[in-house]
Structure formats: C-alpha cells, structure tokens
N, C-alpha and C positions, 0 to 999 in steps of 0.2 A: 504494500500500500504506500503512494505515494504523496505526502502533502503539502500543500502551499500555502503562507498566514498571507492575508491580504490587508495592509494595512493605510490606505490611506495616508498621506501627510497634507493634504489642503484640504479646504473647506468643512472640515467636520473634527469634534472634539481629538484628539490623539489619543491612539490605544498608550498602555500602560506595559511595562513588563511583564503582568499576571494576566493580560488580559486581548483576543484579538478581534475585531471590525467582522475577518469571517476568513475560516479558513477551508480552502478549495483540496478537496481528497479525490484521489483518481484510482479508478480498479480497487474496489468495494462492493462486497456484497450487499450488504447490511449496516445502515448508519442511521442513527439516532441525533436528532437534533435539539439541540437546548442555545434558551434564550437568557440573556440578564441584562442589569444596568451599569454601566461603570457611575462608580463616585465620582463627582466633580470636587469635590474638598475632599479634602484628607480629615477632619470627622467624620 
C-alpha cells in the first residue's frame, strides 16, 4: 500500500505535525475513513 499526505500550504489553515488536510492511498482493498477538527489555539 502506497500513500500520499496532501497538504496544502495557501489558502486554508496549515496542517500541524499530528495532523493531515487528506491523505491519498493507492492499491487498497478496504479503507475506512475518519473525520476531525484541528485546534486553532493551542488550549
């Protein structure tokens, strides 16, 4: 399985080190997809 983080760097907040925009997987049978929010402050 092969995959790629896609990270944008204009127009939209910047992913984080723990966190990616979307990551593109190739030759997969079976994937599962999950959503979240990144924090904008650090509280």
């Amino acid at each position: 399985m092969k995959t790629f983080v896609r990270n944008p760097n204009t127009g939209i907040y910047p992913a984080t080190e723990d966190c990616v925009h979307a990551l593109e997987v190739l030759n997969v049978d079976r994937m599962l997809y999950i959503s979240a929010t990144m924090g904008l402050e650090p509280a």
